[in-house]
N, C-alpha and C positions, 0 to 999 in steps of 0.2 A: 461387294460394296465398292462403290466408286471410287477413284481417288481424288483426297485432297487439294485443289491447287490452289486456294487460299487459304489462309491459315491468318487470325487476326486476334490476339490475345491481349487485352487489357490495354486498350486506344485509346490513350487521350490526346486531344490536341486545342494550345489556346494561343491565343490572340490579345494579341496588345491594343488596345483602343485608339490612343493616339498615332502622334508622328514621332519617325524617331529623331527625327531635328526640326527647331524651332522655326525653320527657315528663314533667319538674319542669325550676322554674325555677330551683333549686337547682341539679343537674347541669348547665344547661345554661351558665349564670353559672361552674359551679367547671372545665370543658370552657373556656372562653373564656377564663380567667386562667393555665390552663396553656399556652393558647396565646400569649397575651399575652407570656408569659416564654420561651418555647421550650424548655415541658417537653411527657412525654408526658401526653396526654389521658388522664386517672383513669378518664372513661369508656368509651374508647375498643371496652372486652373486654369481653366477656361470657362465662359459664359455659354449656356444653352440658350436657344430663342427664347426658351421660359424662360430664362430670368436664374437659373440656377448655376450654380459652380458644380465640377466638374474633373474630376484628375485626368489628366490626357493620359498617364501609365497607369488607367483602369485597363484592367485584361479579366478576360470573359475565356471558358471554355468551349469551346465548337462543337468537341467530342470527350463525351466524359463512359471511362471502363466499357467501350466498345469491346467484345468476345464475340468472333463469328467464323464459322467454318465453311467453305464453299465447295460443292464436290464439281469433280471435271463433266461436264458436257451439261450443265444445270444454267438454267435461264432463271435468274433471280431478280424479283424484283424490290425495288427498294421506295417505300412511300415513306410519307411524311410532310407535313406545312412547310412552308415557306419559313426557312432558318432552321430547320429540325437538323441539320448537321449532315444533307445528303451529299453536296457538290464536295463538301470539305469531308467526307471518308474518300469519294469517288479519285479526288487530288489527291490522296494520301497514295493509294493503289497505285495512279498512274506514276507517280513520281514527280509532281510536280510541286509537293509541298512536302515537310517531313512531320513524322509524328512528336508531339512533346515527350511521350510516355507510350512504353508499350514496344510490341512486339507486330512487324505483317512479313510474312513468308507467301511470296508467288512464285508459283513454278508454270514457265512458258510467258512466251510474248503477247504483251500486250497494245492491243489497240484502245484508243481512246477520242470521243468525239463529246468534248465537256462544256462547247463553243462552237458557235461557227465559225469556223474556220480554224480550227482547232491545225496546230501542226503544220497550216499551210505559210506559205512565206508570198507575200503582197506581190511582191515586184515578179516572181516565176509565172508562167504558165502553167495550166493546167496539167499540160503530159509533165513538162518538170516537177511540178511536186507532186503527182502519180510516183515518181521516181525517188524523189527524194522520201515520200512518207516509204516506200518499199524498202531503201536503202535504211531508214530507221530501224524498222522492224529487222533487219539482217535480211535482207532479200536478196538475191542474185539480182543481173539487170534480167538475163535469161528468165528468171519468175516471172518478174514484170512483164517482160516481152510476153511471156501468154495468157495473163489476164488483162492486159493491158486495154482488147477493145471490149473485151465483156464490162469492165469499169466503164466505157466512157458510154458504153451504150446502155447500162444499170441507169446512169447518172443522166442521162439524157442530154448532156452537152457537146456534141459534135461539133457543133459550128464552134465552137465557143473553145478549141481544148488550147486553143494554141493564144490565147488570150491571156495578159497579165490577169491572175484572179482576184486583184483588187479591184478590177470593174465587175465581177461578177455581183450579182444581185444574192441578196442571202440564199436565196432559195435554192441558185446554181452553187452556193460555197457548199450547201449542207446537202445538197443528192450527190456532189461530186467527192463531199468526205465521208458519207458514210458508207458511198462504192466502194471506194479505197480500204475503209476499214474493214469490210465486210468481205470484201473479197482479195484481200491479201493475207488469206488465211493466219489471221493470230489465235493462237490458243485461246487467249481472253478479250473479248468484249466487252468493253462498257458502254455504255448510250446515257446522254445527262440534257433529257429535255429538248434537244436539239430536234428529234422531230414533229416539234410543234410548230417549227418555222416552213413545213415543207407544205404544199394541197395535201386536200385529204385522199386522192387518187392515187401519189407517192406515199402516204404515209402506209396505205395498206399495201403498197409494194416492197417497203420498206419489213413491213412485219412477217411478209412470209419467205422474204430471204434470211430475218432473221429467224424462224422456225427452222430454214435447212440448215444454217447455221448450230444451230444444237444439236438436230437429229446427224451432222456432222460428229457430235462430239465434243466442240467447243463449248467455252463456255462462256454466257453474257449475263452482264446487270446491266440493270433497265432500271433508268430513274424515269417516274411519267407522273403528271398528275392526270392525265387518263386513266382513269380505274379498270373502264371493259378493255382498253388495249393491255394494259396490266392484268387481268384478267385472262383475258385471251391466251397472251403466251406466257405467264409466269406458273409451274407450278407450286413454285415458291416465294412468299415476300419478305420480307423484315418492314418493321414501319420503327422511323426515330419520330423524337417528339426532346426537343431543345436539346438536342445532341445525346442522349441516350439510348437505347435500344429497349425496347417497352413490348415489343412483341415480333415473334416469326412462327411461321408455320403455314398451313395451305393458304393458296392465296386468297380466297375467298373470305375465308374466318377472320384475314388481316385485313381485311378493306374492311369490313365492317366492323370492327375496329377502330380502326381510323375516321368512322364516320361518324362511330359514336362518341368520341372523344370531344371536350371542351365543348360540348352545344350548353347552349344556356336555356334553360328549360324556359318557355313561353307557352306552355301549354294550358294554361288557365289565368284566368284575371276575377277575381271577387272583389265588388264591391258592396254588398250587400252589409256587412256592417261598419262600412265609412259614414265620415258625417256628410260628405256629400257626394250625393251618388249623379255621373252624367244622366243630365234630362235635365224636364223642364215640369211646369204643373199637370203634364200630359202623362207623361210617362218618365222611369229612372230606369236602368241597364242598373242590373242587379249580379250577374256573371255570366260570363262566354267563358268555351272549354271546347279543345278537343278530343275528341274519343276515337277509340279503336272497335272494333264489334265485337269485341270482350268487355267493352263498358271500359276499359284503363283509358286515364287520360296521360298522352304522350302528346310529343312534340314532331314524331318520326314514325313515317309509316314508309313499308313495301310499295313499288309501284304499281302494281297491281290488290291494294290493300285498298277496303272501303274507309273514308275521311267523313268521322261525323262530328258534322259542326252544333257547339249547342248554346244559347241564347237563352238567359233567364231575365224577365222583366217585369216591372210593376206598373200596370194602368193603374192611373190618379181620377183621368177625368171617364165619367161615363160618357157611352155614345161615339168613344171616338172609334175611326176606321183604322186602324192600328196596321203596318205595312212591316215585321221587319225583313233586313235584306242585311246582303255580307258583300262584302267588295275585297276581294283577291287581287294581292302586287305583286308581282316579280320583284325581288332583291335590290334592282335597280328603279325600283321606282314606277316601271310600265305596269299599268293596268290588266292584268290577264281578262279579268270577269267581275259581271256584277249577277249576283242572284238574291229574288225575293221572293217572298208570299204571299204574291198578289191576286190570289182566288177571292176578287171582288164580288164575287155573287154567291158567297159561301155565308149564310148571314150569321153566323158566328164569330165572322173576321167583322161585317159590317157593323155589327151593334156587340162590339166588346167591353165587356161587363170590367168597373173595377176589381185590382184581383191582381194576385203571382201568375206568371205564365212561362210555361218552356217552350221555345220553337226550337225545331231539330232539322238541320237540314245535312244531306248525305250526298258526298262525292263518289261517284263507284272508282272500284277501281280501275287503272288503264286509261284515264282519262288525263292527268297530270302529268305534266313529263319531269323527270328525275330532277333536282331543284332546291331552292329554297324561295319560301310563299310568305308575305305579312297577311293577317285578316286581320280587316275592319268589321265592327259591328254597329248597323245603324237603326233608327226605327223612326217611320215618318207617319203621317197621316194621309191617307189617300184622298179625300178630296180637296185638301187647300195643298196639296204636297208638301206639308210642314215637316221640316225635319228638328226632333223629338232629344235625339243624340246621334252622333256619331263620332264612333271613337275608334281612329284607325291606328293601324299596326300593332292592334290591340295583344294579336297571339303568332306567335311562327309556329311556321311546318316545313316540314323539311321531308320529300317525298328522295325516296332510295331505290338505286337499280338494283337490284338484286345482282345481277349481270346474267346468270342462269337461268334459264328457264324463263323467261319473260316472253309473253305473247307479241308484243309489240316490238322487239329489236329480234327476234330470230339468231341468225348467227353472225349478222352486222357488230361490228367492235366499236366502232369510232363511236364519234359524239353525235346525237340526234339532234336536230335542230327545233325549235318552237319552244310554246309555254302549253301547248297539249299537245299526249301520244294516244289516242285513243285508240281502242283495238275493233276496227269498224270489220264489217262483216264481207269478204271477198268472194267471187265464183270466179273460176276459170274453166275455161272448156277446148277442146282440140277443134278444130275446123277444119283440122287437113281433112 
């Protein structure tokens, strides 16, 4: 078995809301005489934009009974939301904040890139804080001197080395600090997001020096809201969720976890016994659902998993040409797609009888790319184009990479771009 070189026993750590001075000497004199007297503090409250009071010495926990062991030469990855407590354990390890409570034991140096420009000093040049991050870590200068042009060549900044790195552009702060940290051999590794500011041509460069990096022996945490690059190199995660620790184990098992946490079920809408149902004397939308090809209605499908969409509604008037159709959004608002039922020579659609009716329509799989979808459901009349209802963002969906096995990303990590991944049908042939 491996050895330990982190050791984290019952972590907490909190944080005070406010400031710790009033900022005038006024308040903080007129604060000090109500204490004096054993009244309340005048400035104790403050006003939120709501309209609410407010204790400024409200304190909040960041990290609460954190327990975690890390073994040597283990590439860990650590997920979680935005505020789940990752940068503030990441701070604890490096040393640059202290725990409230608790116990953390590291054994061997470590590096740290939690920013950009994390450890660099503005007014230096580039080889100067090569030198100065080296001398942190306890480096000889002789170290440095021989990794010194593999860093700058990692980093891709030559022109540039001998440059104050406050003119560097983020993107040259963070190839030229995670050179540094990567190849000035520390025991420990952490990475916190920072390669999200880099192309994605460096980023996948960045990933498989981090791979030699462990097959080295060392060991790295990986903060990322990229899952297939978390994926990719982590065989291990932990996920927090508002500073706790809620799950670890393979990485896979842990993302999907994480995915399925806090969704808000939109997977069905009935109105079928409201008093008023969307429509008109035409027609009423009675319920939309969607299904999985087990018949479960979910909200989360596989990205290679068939999306069945389902539509229940009431014709009022006979005679009418009844059209329904669904209209798919992207998260933000854009448009992916519109599909209907417009087999206008089907005379069944053409002369539709008053009456319940289900329409069913099916996304295959492989067609949606990883995401989150609103559906609208509408129903018109095809020949005056009258529309009947339409009630949008009616249901979410929320399509998932698997990261594994997926016909359409292969052994690609990074992020796919678009609102479809279809898995189209390829030939290739030799011609030498």
């Amino acid at each position: 078995m491996r050895d330990i070189v982190i050791k984290i026993e019952n972590l907490y750590k909190e944080y005070r809301l406010g400031t710790l001075g009033s900022g005038t000497l006024h308040k903080d004199l007129q604060s000090w005489w109500a204490k004096a007297r054993g009244k309340e503090d005048p400035n104790s409250m403050v006003i939120t934009a709501a309209g609410q009071k407010r204790d400024i010495n409200e304190r909040f926990w960041a990290l609460q009974d954190i327990t975690l062991d890390v073994q040597q030469g283990e590439i860990l990855g650590i997920i979680g939301a935005n505020g789940a407590g990752k940068s503030t354990l990441l701070k604890i390890l490096s040393r640059v904040t202290a725990p409230t409570k608790g116990t953390v034991k590291v054994r061997g140096r470590i590096a740290s890139l939690l920013e950009v420009g994390t450890g660099f000093h503005p007014e230096l040049t580039g080889k100067e804080n090569v030198y100065l991050n080296g001398a942190i870590l306890g480096m000889t200068k002789n170290e440095v001197d021989r990794k010194f042009t593999e860093i700058v060549e990692f980093a891709e900044v030559e022109k540039f080395i001998d440059t104050p790195v406050k003119r560097y552009s983020s993107g040259m702060y963070v190839r030229l600090a995670f050179a540094v940290a990567a190849h000035l051999e520390p025991e420990i590794l952490i990475v916190d997001e920072v390669l999200a500011v880099g192309d994605a041509r460096f980023q996948k460069k960045c990933l498989g020096k981090m791979e030699d990096v462990g097959k080295q022996g060392r060991t790295i945490l990986f903060v990322s809201h990229n899952m297939p690059m978390i994926a990719s190199l982590c065989s291990r995660a932990v996920l927090l969720d508002q500073g706790r620790l809620i799950g670890q184990g393979p990485t896979t098992e842990i993302i999907q976890t994480y995915f399925s946490r806090g969704r808000i079920s939109k997977g069905e809408a009935d109105f079928s016994q409201a008093a008023r149902k969307p429509g008109d004397d035409t027609a009423h939308l009675l319920a939309a659902r969607l299904k999985n090809k087990r018949g479960q209605v979910t909200t989360e499908f596989s990205i290679d998993e068939e999306i069945i969409i389902e539509m229940e509604y009431q014709v009022i008037r006979e005679g009418a040409r009844i059209n329904p159709n669904i209209h798919i959004n992207m998260a933000d608002g854009t448009k992916a797609f519109v599909a209907s039922d417009a087999v206008i020579d089907n005379e069944a659609i053409l002369k539709t009888k008053p009456g319940r009716y289900l329409a069913r329509c099916r996304i295959p799989g492989n067609f949606l790319n990883d995401g989150t979808y609103y559906i609208g459901t509408a129903l018109s009349t095809m020949e005056t184009s009258k529309v009947h209802f339409n009630e949008k963002d009616l249901l979410q969906l929320t399509v998932v990479d698997p990261i594994e096995g997926t016909v359409t990303r292969g052994r690609y990590v990074g992020a796919i771009p678009g609102i479809i991944r279809p898995a189209l049908e390829w030939e290739s042939e030799n011609l030498a």
